[in-house]
C-alpha positions, 0 to 999 in steps of 0.5 A, a space after each residue: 679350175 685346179 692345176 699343180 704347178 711346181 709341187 703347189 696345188 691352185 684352186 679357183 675354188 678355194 681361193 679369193 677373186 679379186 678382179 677380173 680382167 681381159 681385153 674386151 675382144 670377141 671370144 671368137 678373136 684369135 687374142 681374146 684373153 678373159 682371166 681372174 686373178 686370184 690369192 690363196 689363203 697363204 698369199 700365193 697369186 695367180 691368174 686363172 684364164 683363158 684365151 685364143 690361139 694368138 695367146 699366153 693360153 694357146 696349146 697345140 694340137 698339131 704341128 703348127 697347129 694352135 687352139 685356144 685354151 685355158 690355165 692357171 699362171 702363178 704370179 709374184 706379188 710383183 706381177 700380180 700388182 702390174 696386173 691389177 693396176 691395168 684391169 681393177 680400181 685402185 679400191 681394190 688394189 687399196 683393198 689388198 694392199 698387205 699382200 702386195 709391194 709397197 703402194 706410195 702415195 703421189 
């Protein structure tokens, strides 16, 4: 998936994955949500995902009228932190430590 958003071009195909996460429902469900979050060779996050028509990933197509859909979101390190603390390993978050805000030991 490719998007330009704000003059800047987000490729799943040439950024790193690293992790996938979602909220297990049938993709049937209007608030499925299945999504990546990905780092760009330039330290840039973003998910790529998508989801039903109850989600961050609905369109319209119509008035009043949803369908689920897909797209690219570009995350802070901030947010890209929250995110992998809900859906991936502290291995992982470990793994990315240099490109996210300051992990403390408790």
């Amino acid at each position: 998936m490719r998007q330009v958003i704000a003059g800047r071009l987000f490729d799943t195909e040439r950024a790193t994955r690293v992790a996938c996460g979602g909220n297990g429902l049938s993709r049937r469900d209007f608030n499925s949500i299945e999504e990546s979050l990905y780092k760009t060779t330039k330290g840039a996050w973003f998910t790529a995902g998508e989801g039903g028509p109850a989600t961050r990933y609905a369109r319209t197509v119509g008035t009043n009228e949803w369908t689920g859909g897909e797209a690219i979101i570009p995350m802070s390190k901030e947010e890209a932190l929250r995110w992998l603390e809900q859906n991936a390993t502290a291995d992982i978050i470990e793994a990315n430590a240099e490109y996210l805000p300051q992990i403390e030991e408790a």
